[in-house]
C-alpha positions as CSV (number, residue, x, y, z in Angstrom):
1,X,0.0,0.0,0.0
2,X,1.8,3.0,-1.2
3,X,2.0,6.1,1.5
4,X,-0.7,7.8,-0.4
5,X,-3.1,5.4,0.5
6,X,-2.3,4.6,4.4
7,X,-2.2,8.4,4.7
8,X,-5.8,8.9,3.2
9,X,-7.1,5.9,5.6
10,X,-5.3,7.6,8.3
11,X,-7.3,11.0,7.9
12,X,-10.7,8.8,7.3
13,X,-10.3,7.2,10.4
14,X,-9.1,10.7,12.0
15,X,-12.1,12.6,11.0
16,X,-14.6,9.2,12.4
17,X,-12.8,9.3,15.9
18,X,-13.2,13.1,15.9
19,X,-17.0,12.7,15.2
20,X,-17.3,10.0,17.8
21,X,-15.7,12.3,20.3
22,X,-17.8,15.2,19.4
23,X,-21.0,12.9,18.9
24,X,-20.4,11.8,23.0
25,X,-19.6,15.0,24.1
26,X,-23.1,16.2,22.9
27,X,-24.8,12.6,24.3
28,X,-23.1,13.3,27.4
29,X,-23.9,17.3,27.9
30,X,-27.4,16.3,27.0
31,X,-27.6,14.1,29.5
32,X,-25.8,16.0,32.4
33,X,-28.0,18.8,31.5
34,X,-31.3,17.0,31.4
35,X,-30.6,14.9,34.4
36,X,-30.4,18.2,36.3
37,X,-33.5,20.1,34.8
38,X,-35.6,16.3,36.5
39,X,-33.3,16.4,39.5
40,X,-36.3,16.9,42.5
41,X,-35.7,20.1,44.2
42,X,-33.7,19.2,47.5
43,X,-36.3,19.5,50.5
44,X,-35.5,19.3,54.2
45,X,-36.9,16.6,56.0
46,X,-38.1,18.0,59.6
47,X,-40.2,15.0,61.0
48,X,-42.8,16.9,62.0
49,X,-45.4,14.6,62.3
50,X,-45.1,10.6,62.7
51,X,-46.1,10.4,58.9
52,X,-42.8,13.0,58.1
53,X,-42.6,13.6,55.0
54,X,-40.4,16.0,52.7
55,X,-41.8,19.9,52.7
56,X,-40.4,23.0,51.4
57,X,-39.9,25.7,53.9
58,X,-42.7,27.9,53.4
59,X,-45.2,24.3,54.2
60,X,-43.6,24.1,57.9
61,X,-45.5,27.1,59.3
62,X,-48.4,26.0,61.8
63,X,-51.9,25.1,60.7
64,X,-53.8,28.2,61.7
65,X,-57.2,26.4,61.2
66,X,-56.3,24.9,65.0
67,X,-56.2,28.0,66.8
68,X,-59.0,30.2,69.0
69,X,-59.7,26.5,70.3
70,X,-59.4,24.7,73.6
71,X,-57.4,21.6,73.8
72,X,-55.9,18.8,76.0
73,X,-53.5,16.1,76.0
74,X,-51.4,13.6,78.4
75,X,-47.9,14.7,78.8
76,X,-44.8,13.3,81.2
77,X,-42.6,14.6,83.4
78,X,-39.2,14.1,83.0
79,X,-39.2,11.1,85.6
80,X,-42.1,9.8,83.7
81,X,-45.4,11.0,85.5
82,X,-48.6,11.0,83.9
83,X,-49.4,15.2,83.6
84,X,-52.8,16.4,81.7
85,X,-52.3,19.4,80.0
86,X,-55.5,21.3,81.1
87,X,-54.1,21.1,85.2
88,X,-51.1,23.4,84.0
89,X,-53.0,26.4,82.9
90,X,-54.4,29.0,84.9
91,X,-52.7,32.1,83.7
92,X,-50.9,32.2,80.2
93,X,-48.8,29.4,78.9
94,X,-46.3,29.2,76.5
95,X,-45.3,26.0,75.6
96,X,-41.8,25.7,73.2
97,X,-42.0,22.4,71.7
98,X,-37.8,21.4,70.8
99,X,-36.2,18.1,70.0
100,X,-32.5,17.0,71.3
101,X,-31.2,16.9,67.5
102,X,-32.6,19.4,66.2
103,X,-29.7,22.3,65.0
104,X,-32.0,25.5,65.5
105,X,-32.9,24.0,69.0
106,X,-29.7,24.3,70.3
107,X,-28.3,27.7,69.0
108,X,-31.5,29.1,70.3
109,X,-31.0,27.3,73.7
110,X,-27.4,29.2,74.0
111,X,-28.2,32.4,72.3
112,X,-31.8,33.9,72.9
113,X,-34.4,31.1,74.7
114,X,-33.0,32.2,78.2
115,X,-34.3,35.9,77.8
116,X,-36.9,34.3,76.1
117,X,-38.3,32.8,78.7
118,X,-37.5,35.5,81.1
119,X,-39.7,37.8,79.4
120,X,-42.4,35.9,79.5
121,X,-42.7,34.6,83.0
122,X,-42.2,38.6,83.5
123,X,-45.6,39.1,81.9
124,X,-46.7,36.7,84.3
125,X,-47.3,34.0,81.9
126,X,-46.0,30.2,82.7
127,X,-43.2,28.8,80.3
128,X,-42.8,25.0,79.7
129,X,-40.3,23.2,77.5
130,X,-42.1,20.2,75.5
131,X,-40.1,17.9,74.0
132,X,-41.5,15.3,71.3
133,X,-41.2,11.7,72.7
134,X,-40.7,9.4,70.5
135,X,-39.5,11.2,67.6
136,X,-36.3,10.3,65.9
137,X,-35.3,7.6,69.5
138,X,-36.2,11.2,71.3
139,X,-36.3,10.0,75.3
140,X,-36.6,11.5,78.9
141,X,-33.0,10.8,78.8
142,X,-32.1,12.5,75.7
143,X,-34.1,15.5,76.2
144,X,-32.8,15.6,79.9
145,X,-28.8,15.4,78.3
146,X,-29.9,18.1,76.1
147,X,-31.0,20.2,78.6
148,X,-28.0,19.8,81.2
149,X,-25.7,20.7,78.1
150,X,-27.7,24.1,77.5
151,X,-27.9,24.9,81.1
152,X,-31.5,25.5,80.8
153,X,-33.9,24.9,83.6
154,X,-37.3,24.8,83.9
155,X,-40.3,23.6,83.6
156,X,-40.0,20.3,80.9
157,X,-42.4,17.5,80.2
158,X,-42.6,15.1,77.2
159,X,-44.6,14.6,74.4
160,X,-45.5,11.0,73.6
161,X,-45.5,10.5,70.1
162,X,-45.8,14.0,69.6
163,X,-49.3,13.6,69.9
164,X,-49.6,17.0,71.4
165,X,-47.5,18.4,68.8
166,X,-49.6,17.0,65.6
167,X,-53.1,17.8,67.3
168,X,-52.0,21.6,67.9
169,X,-51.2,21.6,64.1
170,X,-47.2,22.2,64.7
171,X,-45.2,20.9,61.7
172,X,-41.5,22.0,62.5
173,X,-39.0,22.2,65.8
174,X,-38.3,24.6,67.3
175,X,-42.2,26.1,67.3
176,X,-44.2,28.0,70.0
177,X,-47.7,27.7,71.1
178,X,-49.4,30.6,73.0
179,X,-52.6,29.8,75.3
180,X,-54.8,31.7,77.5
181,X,-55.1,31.4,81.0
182,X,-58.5,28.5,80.4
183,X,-56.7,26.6,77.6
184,X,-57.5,28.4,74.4
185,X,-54.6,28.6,71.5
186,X,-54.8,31.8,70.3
187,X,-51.2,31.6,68.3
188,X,-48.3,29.5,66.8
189,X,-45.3,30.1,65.7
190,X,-42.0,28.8,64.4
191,X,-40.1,31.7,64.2
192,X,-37.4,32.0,66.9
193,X,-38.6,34.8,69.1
194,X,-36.7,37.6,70.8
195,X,-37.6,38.9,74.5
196,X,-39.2,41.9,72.8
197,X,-41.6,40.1,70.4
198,X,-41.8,37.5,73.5
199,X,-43.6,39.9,75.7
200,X,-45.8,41.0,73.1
201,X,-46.8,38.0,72.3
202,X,-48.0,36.9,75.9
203,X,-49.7,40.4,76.4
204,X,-51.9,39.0,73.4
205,X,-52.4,35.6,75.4
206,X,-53.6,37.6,78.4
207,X,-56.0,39.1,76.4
208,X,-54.5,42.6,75.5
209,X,-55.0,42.2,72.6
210,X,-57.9,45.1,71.6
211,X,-55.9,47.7,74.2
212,X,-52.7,46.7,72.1
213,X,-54.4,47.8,69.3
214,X,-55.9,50.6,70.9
215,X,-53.2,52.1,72.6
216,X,-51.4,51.8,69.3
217,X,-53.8,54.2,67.2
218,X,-54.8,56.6,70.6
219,X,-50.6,56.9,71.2
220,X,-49.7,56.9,67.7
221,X,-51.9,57.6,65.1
222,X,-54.5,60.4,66.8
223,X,-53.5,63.9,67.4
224,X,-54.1,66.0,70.6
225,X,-56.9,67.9,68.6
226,X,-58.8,64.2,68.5
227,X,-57.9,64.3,64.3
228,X,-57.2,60.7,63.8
229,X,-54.4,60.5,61.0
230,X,-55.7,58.4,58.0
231,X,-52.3,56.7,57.0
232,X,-49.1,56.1,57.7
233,X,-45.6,54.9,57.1
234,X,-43.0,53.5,59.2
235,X,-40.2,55.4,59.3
236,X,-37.1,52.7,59.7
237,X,-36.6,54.0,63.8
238,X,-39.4,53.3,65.7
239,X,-42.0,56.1,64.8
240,X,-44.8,56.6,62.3
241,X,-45.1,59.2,59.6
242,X,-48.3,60.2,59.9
243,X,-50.1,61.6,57.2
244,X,-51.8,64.9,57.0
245,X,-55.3,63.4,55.8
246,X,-57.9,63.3,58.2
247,X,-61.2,61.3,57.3
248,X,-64.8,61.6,58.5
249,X,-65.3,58.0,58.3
250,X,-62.1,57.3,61.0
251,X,-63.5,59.9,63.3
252,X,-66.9,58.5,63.5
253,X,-65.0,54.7,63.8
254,X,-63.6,56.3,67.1
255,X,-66.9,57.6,68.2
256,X,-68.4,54.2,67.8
257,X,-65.3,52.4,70.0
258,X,-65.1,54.6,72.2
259,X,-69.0,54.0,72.6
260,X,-68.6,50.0,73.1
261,X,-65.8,50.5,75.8
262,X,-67.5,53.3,77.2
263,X,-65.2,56.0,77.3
264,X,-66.4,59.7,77.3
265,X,-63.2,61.3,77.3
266,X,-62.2,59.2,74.1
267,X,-65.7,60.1,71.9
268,X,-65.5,63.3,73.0
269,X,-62.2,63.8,71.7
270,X,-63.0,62.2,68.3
271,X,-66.2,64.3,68.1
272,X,-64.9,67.5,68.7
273,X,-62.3,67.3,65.7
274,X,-65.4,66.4,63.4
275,X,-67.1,69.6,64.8
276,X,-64.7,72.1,65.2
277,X,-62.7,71.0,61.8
278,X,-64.9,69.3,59.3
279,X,-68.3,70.4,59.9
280,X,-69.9,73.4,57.7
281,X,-73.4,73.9,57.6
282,X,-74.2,70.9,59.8
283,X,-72.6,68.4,57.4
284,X,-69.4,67.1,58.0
285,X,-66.8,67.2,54.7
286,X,-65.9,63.6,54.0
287,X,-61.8,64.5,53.5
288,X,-59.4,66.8,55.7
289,X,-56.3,67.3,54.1
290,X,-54.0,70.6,56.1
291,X,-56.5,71.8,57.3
292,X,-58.4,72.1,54.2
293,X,-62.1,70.3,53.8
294,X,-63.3,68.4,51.0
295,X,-66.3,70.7,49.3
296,X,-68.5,67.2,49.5
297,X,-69.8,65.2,52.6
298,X,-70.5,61.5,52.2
299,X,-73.7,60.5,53.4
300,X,-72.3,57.5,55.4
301,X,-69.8,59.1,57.5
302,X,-72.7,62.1,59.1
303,X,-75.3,59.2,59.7
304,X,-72.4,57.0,61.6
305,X,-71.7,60.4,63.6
306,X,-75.5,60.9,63.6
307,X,-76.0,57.3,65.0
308,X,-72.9,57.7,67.6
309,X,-74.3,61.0,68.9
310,X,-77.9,59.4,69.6
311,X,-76.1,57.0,71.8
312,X,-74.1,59.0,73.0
313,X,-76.9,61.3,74.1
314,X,-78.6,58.3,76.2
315,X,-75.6,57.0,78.3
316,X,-74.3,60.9,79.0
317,X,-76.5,63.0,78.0
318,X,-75.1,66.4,76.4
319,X,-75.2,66.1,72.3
320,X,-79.3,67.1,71.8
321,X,-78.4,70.4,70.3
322,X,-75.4,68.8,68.2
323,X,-78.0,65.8,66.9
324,X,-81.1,68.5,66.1
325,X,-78.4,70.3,63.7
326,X,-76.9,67.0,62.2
327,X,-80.1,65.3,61.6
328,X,-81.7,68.9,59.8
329,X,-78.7,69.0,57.3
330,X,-78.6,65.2,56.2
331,X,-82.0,65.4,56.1
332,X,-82.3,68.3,54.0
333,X,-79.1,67.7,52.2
334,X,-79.0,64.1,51.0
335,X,-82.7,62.9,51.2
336,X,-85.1,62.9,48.1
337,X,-88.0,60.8,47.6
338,X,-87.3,58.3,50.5
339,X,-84.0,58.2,48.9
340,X,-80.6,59.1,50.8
341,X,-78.5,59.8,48.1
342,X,-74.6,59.5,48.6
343,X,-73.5,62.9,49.2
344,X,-74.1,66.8,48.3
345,X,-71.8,69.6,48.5
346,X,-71.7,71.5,51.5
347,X,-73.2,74.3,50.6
348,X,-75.9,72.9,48.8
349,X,-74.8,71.8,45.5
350,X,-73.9,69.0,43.3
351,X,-76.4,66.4,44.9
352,X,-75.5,62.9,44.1
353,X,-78.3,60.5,41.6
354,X,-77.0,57.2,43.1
355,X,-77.5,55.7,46.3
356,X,-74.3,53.4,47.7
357,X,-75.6,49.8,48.9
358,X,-72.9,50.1,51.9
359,X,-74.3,53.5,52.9
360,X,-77.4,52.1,54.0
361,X,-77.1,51.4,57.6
362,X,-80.5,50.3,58.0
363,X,-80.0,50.1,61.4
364,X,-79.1,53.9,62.0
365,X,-81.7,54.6,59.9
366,X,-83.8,53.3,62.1
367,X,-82.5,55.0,65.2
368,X,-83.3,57.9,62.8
369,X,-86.4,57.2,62.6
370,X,-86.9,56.7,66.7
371,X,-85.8,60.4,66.5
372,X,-87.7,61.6,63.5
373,X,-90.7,59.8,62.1
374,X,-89.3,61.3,58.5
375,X,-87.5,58.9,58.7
376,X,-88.8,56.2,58.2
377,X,-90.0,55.9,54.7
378,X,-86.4,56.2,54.3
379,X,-85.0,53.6,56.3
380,X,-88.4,51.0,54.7
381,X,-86.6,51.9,51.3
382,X,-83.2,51.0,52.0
383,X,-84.2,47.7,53.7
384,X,-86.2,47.4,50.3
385,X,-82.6,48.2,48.1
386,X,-80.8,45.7,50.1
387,X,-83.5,42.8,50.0
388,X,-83.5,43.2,46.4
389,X,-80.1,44.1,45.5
390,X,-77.8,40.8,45.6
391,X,-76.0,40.4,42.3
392,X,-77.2,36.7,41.4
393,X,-77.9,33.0,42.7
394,X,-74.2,31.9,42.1
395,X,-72.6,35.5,43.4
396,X,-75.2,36.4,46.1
397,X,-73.3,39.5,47.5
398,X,-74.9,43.0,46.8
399,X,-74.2,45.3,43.5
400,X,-72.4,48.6,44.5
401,X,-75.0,51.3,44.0
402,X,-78.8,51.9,43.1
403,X,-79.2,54.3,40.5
404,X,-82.0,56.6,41.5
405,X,-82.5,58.4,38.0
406,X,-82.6,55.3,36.0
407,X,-84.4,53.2,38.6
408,X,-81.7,50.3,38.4
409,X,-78.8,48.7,40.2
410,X,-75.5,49.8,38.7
411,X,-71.5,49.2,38.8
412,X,-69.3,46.7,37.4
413,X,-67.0,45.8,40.0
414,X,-66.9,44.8,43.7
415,X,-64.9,46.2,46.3
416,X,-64.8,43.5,48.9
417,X,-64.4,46.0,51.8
418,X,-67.6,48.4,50.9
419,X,-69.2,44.6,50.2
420,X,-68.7,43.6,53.6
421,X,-69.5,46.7,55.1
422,X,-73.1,46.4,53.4
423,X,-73.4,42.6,54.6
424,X,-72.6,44.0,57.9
425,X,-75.2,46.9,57.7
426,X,-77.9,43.7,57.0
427,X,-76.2,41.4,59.3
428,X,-77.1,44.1,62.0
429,X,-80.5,45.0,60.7
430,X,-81.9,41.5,60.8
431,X,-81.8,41.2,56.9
432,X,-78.8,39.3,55.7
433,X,-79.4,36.6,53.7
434,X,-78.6,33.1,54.1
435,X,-77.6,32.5,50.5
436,X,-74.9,35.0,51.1
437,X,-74.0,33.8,54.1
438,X,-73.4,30.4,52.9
439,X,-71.6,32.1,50.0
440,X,-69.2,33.8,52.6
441,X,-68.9,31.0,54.4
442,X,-67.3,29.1,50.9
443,X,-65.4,31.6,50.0
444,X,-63.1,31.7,53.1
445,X,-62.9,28.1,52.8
446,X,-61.9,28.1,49.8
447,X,-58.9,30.4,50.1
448,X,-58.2,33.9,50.6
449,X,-60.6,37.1,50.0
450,X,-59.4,39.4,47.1
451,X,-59.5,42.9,47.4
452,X,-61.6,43.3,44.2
453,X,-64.4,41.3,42.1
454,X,-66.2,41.2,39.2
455,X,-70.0,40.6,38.7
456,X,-69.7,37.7,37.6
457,X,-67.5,36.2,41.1
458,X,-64.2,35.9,39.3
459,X,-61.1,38.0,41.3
460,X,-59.7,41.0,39.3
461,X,-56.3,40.9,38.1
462,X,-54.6,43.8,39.8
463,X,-56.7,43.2,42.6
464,X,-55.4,39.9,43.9
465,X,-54.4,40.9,47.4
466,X,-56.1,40.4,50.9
467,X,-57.4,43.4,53.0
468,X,-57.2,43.1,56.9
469,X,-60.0,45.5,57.2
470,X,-62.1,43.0,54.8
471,X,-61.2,40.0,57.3
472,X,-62.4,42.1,60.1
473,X,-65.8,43.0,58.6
474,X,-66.1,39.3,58.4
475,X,-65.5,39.0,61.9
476,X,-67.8,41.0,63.0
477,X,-70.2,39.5,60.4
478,X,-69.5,36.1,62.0
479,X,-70.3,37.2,65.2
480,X,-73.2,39.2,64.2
481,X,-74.8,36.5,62.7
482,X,-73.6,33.5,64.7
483,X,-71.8,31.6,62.1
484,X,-68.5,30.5,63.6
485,X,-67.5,29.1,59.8
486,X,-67.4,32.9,58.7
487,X,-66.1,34.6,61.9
488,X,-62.9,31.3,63.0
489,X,-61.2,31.5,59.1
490,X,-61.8,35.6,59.4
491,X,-60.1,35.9,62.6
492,X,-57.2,33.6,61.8
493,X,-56.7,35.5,58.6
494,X,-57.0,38.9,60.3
495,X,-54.5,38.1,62.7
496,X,-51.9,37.0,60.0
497,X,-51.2,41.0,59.9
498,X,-50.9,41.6,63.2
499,X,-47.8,42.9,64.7
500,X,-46.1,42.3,68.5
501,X,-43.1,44.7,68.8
502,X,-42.5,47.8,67.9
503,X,-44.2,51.2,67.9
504,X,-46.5,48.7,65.7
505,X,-47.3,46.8,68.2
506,X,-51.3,45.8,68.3
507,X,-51.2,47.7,64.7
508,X,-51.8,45.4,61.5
509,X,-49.4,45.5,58.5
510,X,-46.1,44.0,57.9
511,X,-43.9,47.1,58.8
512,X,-41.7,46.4,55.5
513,X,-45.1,48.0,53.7
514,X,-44.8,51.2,52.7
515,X,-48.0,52.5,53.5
516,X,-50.3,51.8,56.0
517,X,-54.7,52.4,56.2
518,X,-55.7,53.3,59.3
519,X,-59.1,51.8,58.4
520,X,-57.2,48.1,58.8
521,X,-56.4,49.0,62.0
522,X,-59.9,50.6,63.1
523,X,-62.3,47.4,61.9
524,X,-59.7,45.3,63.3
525,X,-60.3,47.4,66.7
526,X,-63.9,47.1,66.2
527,X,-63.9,43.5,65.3
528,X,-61.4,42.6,69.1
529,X,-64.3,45.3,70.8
530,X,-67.1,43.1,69.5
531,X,-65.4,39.7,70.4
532,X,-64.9,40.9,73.8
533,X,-68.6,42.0,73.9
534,X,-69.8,39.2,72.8
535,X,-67.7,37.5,75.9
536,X,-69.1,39.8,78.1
537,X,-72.7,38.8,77.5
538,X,-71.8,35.5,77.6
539,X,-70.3,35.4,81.0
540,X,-73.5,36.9,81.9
């Protein structure tokens, strides 16, 4: 074979052995690269239950369905006595469930579960250590080892089988559990508290929780003058910017808690901003911004103040020449052929043609009509607008506005926290139905409340966010109306918000928001005023 030749077969066989190599670099890159798009994603396994399974992260928060419930459960002693659960309450109890291997458990132990724990017995509240029994070969002795290591004393019982642990709805270690002083969860959490956030968290369990939240918007958000500030913003250090809005409908919010915890000083204060700063010609301007009122009312906000100063009037006496001038000017201003139309212009002009569904507080009407007998073709006809006014069988809640002028129901959107204050209005007045009920009831269990809806039920995109004040209508809705399926999900979802440290402290809102509506924070103070009413007549 002449040199030709071998050198030809010699490149041939080059160029094949080059192919291969490139032909299994691709095979081998494709499969690398593949293999890792179907890799699972790598999960932690926490053992939370007996039946562990692999979660992500965000899965190992509590269940919240278990809380605002009472609860018992056999536990040990460290030398293996029998202890029921119910025999250590009596005042607040924290109870920090932990296991021997777990790797959070033991930095907390040495850096932050000791002041911890000191906090919270400070607020008078009892502290015990639980450890889960049986999980991973967990003992008495392990747990006892554990504890020796940490230097932490205290009181510590087991957990057989973590039986404790899965009932209360507890899916990771380390995790807290918060009960009041006769056994009721009220909150769970795994995140690793600090003494600060520990103490606000037992003031909750004691049952501070509405003067958390009240002392929050009287020491923060309302001025000397009783002007209650209509948003804010946390400033990074520990204080609010407040800002310089001022709204009808918070002041006569205030009038109305200060009503149900009786406290004079407190209405008077919010009343006398409405009527020395926002009140021309009887009517009160919806808007203060600097000092400077809002040429409209809104017919809501004066019949809330109306209502407020009719009460007022029978437990203190003192408002009768206040209500005869507020009663002639709504009257007079906003009412035309039985219908109270949404606003006019304080001096008369610009009446509105449309009457707002969530204006028509059939209830003040009435007490309206105790005062005045004018008033009470008025009050018939907005019972009649609401009987009549739910949107359809499949999305029984009520259509925004009647349309006086055109003698029809009008508006093609739903604002679920004007929806809920018109279900409240007929939850008070006797007339809510039980088709929307039942619809409310579904809704929260099928997920979360939207801020926004269309007509025909579906959420609106950009609207696809949950209100705290829309939660706390629904709590008060619940309670109203005795349906524990609407007021439980509503409470638990209310309370997501809720903050424990900080100048925030009883305020709702996660404090990395930018902005904050007091109107969250006053139907949430409304809603914890109502719960503890409803207590109080209970106890009775």
């Amino acid at each position: 074979m002449d040199k030709e030749k071998i050198s030809r077969i010699i490149r041939i066989l080059g160029g094949v052995v080059v192919l291969f190599a490139m032909l299994f670099g691709w095979l081998l890159w494709f499969f690398l690269s593949n293999s890792k798009q179907e890799q699972p994603i790598q999960t932690v396994s926490v053992t939370p239950t007996p039946e562990a399974s692999l979660t992500m992260s965000e899965d190992l928060a509590p269940d919240r369905s278990k809380l605002y419930r009472s609860y018992d459960a056999q536990l040990t002693d460290m030398e293996g006595n029998s202890v029921t659960l119910s025999t250590l309450f009596g005042q607040p109890t924290v109870l920090f469930f932990w296991s021997s291997w777990c790797g959070d458990c033991k930095s907390y132990f040495n850096l932050g579960l000791k002041e911890a724990k000191e906090a919270a017995e400070s607020e008078g509240a009892r502290f015990l250590l639980v450890c889960r029994e049986g999980n991973r070969g967990e003992t008495a002795e392990s747990a006892k080892a554990s504890l020796t290591e940490h230097g932490m004393e205290g009181e510590a019982f087991m957990d057989p089988q973590a039986a404790l642990f899965v009932q209360l709805g507890l899916r990771s270690v380390p995790s807290f559990a918060f009960f009041t002083s006769d056994g009721r969860l009220l909150v769970t959490t795994d995140v690793l508290l600090s003494a600060e956030e520990m103490r606000g968290y037992v003031q909750y369990a004691d049952g501070q929780m509405l003067s958390q939240t009240a002392l929050f918007i009287q020491n923060y958000l309302m001025e000397e003058d009783g002007g209650v500030a209509a948003s804010y913003t946390p400033d990074g250090v520990g204080q609010p910017i407040k800002s310089d809005i001022r709204l009808a409908e918070s002041q006569g919010l205030m009038m109305e808690y200060a009503l149900d915890v009786s406290d004079q000083a407190l209405f008077q204060r919010a009343y006398a901003y409405v009527n020395s700063a926002m009140t021309q010609n009887g009517l009160c301007a919806w808007r203060s911004q600097n000092g400077q009122n809002e040429s409209m009312n809104a017919s809501l906000d004066d019949l809330r103040i109306l209502q407020a100063l009719l009460l007022a009037e029978k437990r203190w006496g003192g408002y009768k020449q206040d209500i005869a001038i507020r009663e002639e000017a709504l009257w007079q201003g906003v009412v035309r052929e039985g219908y109270m139309l949404d606003y006019v212009g304080l001096a008369g002009e610009n009446l509105a043609q449309t009457s707002t569904l969530c204006y028509l507080d059939v209830t003040a009407l009435d007490a309206l009509a105790q005062y005045h007998a004018r008033w009470q073709p008025v009050a018939d006809r907005a019972r009649e607008l609401l009987e009549l006014g739910t949107i359809s069988q499949a999305f029984p809640l009520y259509y925004p506005r009647y349309d006086v002028a055109q003698q029809c129901y009008s508006g093609s959107q739903l604002q679920m926290n004007e929806a809920m204050v018109c279900i409240l209005h007929c939850a008070r007045a006797g007339i809510a139905q039980d088709k929307t009920l039942d619809y409310l009831e579904q809704l929260l269990e099928s997920g979360p409340v939207y801020a926004a809806y269309g007509l025909d039920g579906k959420p609106l995109e950009g609207y696809r966010f949950e209100s705290t004040a829309t939660y706390a209508l629904l709590v008060q809705i619940g309670l109203e109306t005795q349906r524990e399926k609407i007021f439980r999900p509503a409470l638990e979802r209310m309370e997501r918000s809720r903050c424990f440290i900080g100048f925030m402290k009883g305020g709702y809102g996660l404090t990395r928001e930018t902005t904050h509506y007091i109107f969250d924070d006053l139907q949430a103070l409304k809603a914890w005023s109502m719960i503890e009413l409803n207590k109080s007549d209970n106890n009775k």
